[in-house]
C-alpha positions as CSV (number, residue, x, y, z in Angstrom):
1,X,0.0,0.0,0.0
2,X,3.0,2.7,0.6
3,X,4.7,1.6,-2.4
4,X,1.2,2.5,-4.2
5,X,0.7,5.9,-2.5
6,X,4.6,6.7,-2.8
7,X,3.7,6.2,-7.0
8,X,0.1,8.1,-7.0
9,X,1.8,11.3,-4.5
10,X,4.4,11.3,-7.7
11,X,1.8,11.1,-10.6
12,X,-0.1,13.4,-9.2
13,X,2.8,16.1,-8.8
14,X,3.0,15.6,-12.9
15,X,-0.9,17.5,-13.3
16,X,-0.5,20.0,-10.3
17,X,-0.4,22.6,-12.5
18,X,-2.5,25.7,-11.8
19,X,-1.9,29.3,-11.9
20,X,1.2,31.5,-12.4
21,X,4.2,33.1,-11.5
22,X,7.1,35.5,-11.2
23,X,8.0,38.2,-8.4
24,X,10.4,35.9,-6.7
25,X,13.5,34.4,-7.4
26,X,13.7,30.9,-9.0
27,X,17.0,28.9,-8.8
28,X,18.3,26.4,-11.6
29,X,19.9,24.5,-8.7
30,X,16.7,24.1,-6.6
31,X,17.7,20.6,-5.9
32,X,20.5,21.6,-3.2
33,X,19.3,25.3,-2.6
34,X,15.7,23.8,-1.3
35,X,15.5,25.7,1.7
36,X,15.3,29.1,-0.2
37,X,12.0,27.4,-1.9
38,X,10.6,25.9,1.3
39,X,11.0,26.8,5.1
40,X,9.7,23.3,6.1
41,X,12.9,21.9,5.1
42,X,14.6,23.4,8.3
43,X,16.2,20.9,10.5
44,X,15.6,18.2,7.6
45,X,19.4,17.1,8.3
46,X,20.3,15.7,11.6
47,X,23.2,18.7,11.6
48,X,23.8,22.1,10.6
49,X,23.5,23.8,6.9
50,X,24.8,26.4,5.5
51,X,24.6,28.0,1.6
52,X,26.1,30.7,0.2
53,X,25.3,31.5,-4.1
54,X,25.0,34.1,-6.7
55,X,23.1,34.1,-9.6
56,X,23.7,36.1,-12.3
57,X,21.0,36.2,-14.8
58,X,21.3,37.0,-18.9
59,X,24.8,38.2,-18.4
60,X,26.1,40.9,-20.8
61,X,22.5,42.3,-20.8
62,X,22.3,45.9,-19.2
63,X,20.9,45.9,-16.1
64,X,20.2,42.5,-15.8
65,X,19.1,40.7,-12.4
66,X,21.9,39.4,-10.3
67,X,21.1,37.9,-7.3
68,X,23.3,37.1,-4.0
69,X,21.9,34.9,-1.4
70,X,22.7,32.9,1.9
71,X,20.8,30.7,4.5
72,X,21.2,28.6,7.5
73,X,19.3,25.8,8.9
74,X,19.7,23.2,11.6
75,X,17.6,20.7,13.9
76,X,17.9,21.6,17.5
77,X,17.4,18.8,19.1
78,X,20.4,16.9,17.4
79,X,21.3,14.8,20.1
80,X,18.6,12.5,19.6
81,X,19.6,10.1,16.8
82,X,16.1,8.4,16.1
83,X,13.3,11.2,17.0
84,X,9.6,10.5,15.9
85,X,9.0,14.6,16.0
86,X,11.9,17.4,16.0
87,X,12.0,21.1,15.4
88,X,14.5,22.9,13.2
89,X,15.0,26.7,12.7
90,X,16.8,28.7,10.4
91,X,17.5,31.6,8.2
92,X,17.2,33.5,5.0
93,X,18.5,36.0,3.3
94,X,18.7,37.8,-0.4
95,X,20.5,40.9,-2.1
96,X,18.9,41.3,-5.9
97,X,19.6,44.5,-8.4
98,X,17.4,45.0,-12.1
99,X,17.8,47.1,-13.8
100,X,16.9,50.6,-11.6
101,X,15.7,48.5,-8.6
102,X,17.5,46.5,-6.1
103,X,15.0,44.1,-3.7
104,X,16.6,42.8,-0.2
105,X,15.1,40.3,1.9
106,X,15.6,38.7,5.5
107,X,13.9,35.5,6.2
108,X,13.7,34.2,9.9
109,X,12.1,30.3,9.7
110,X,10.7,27.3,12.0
111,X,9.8,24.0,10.8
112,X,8.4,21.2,13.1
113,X,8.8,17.7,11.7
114,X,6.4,14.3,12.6
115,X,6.2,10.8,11.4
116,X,3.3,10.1,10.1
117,X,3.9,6.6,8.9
118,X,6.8,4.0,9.1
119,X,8.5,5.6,6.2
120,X,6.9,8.9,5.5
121,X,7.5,11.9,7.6
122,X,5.8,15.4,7.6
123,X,7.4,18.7,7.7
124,X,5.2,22.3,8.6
125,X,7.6,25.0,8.7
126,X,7.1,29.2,8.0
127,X,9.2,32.0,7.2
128,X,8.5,35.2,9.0
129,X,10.8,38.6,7.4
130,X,10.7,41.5,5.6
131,X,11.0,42.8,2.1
132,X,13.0,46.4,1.1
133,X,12.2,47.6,-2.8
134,X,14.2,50.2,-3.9
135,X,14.3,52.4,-7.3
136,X,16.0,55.2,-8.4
137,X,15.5,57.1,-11.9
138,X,18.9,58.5,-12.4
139,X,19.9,55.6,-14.5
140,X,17.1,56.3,-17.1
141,X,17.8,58.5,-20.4
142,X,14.8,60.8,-21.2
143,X,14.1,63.7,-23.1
144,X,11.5,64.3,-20.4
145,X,10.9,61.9,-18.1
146,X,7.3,63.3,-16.9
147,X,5.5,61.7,-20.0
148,X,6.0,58.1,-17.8
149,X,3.8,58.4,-14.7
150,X,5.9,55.5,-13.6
151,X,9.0,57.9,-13.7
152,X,9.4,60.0,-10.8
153,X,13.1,61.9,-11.7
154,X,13.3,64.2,-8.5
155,X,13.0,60.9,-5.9
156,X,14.4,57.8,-4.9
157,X,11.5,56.0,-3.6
158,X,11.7,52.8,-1.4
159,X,9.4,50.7,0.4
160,X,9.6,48.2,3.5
161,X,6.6,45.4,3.9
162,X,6.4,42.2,6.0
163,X,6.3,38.8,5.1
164,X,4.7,35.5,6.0
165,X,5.9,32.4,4.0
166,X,4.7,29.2,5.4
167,X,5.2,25.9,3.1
168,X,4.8,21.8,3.8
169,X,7.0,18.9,3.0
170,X,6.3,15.2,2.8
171,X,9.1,12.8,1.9
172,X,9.7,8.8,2.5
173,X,13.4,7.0,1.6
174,X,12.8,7.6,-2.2
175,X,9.8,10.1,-2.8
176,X,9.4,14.2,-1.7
177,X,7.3,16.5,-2.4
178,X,6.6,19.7,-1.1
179,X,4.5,23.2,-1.4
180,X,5.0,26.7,0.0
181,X,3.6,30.2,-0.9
182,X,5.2,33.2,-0.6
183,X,4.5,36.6,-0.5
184,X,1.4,35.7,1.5
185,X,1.4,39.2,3.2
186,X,-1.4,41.2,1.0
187,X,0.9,44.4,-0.2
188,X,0.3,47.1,-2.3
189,X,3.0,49.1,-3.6
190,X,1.4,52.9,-3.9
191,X,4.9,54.6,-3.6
192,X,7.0,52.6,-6.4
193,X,6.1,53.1,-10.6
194,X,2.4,53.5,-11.4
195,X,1.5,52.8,-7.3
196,X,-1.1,50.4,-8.7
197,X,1.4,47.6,-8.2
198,X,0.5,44.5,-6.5
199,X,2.7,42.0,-4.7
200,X,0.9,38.5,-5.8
201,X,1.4,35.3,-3.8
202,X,3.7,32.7,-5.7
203,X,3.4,29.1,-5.0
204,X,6.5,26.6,-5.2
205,X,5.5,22.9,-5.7
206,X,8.8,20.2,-6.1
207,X,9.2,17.0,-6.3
208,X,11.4,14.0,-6.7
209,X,12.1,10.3,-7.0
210,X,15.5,8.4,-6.2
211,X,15.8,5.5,-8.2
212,X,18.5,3.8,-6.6
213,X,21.8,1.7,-8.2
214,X,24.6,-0.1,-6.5
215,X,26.8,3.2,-7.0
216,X,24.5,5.2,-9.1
217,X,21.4,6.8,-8.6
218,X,19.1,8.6,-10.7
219,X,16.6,11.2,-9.9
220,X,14.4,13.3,-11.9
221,X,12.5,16.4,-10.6
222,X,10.2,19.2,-10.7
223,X,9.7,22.8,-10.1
224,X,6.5,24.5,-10.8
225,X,6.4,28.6,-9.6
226,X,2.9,29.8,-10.5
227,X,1.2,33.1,-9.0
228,X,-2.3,34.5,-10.2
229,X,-2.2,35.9,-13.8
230,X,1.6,35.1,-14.8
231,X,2.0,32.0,-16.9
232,X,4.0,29.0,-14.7
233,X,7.4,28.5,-14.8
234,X,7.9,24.6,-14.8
235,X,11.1,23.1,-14.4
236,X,12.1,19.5,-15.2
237,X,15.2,18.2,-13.6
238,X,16.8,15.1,-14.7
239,X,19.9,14.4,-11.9
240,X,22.8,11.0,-12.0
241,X,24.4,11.0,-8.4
242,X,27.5,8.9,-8.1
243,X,27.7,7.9,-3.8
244,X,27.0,11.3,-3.0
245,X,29.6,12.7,-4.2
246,X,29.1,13.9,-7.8
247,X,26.1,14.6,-9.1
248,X,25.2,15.7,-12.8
249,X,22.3,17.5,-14.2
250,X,20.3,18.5,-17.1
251,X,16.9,20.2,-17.3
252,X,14.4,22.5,-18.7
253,X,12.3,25.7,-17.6
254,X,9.1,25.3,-19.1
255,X,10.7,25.0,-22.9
256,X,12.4,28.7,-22.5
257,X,16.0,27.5,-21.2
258,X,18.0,24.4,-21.0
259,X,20.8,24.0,-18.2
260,X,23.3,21.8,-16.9
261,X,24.5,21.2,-13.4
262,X,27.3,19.9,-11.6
263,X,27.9,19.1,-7.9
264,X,30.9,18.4,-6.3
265,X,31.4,17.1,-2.7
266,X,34.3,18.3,-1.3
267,X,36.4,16.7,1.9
268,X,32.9,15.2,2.8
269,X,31.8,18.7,4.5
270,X,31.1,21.1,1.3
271,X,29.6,21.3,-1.5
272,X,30.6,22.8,-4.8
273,X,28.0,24.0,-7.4
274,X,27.6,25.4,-10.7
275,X,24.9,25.5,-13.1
276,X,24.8,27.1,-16.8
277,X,21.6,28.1,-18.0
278,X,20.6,28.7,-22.0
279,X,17.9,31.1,-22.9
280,X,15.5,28.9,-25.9
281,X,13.4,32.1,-26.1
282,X,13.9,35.9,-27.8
283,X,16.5,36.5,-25.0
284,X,19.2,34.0,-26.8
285,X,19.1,36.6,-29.5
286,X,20.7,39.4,-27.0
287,X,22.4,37.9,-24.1
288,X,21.3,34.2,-23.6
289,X,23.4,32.5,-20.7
290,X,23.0,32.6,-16.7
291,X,25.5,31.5,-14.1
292,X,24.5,30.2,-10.7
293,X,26.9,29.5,-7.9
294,X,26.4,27.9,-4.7
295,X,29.1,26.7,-1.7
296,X,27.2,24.8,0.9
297,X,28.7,23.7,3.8
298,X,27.2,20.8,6.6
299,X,28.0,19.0,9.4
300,X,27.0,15.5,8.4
301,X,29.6,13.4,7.0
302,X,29.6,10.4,4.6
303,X,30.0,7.4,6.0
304,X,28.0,8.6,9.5
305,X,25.0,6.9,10.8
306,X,23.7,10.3,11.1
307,X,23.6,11.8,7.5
308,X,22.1,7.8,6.9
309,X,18.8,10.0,6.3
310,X,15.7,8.6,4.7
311,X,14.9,12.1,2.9
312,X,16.3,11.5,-0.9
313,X,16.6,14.8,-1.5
314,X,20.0,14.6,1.0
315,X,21.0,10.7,-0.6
């Protein structure tokens, strides 16, 4: 019976499509950056977690988003090798500029984690922060800037909201799948452009399957961003791990780019990752690659009982 609700929770991530997206920041390398996407993965790992990246977005394009970011997570009640239920907290942050804006973001998360099964667990977890939009005009060539009532060229306006971000997370030794919204604070920005801008809600649902080898697994993957009146952004991740220690990647957003990744496990406590990202759509025609880079660094070692997790999104 789990084997057949492990297979229906996985078919049925392949039709969750509905709505749209894209106000916040979507990763190629979502499969090691997860806790960006989802504040239920805090604590996930029996140890600490710690990621640093950048990702720099049709490079050689003017004014182009580049994006730095950093998080933290751990379990705080590590001692305890075989807990039913645990907590984790953790942290969040972001540094974005395009164009004449620049957005900033600090994240503060819990997550509480139960067994519901034998071999399926359930994470709850939220983010609680704030946002900070900045824009300023001086950047902008115009004969007379008035004629934009989005232009304002005697002001640098900025604006400071909360933000509450919960998201869930189910997962058993070879299955996850998990859902989170953000940008669930209703906002209105009235002192940025035409001040009829709306911040929208944006889901993230992923989800996986390991299929396991004697010294190779494979795991394909999906990330759907959709908010209300954007069309989704749909990633499909295709992923060959060698023991945990190299891991290759190709995949897809939504028919517009194809990437490649490649993660590197480094003297068993970091982890090295690149991924290179080529625009399919009118944007190839002007400045069609993106970089991302990530360094995360954790506690658990290979060859521990205690990174011998049954989450395989960590093996």
């Amino acid at each position: 019976m789990r084997h057949y609700l492990t297979s229906f929770l996985f078919i049925f991530s392949i039709f969750a499509l509905q709505s749209h997206a894209q106000q916040v920041i979507s990763y190629s390398q979502y499969t090691l950056n997860r806790y960006a996407l989802n504040p239920a993965v805090a604590g996930l790992r029996p140890c600490n977690e710690t990621t640093f990246g950048n990702r720099q977005q049709w490079v050689g394009f003017e004014g182009a988003p580049n994006t730095y970011f950093a998080s933290f997570n751990t379990r705080l009640n590590k001692d305890d090798k075989y807990p039913k239920n645990f907590h984790g907290i953790g942290a969040y942050i972001t540094a974005e500029r395009a164009g004449i804006s620049t957005f900033s973001t600090i994240r503060i998360g819990y997550a509480y984690h139960i067994q519901i099964w034998k071999n399926y667990r359930l994470s709850m977890g939220i983010f609680g922060g704030i946002h900070q939009y900045n824009q300023s005009y001086d950047a902008i060539t115009m004969q007379n800037k008035s004629i934009d009532p989005a232009i304002d060229p005697d002001k640098q306006r900025s604006l400071i909201y909360p933000d509450i971000s919960p998201g869930g997370f189910i997962h058993n030794r070879n299955f996850y799948m998990g859902l989170s919204l953000f940008q669930g604070y209703p906002a209105r920005i009235r002192r940025l452009g035409t001040k009829e801008n709306r911040l929208s809600p944006h889901f993230f649902y992923t989800a996986g399957y390991r299929i396991r080898g004697v010294q190779l697994d494979f795991i394909p993957s999906m990330l759907i961003n959709f908010a209300t009146f954007i069309s989704p952004t749909i990633d499909f991740t295709f992923t060959a791990d060698y023991q945990r220690k190299i891991q290759l990647g190709i995949g897809s957003k939504y028919l517009n780019s194809a990437y490649g990744i490649l993660h590197l496990r480094v003297l068993n406590n970091f982890t090295l990752g690149y991924s290179y990202e080529y625009a399919l759509n009118e944007i190839n025609q002007v400045a069609p690659q993106t970089h991302e880079f990530i360094l995360q660094f954790t506690t658990c070692r290979l060859g521990k009982k205690r990174d011998d997790l049954p989450c395989p999104a960590y093996r």
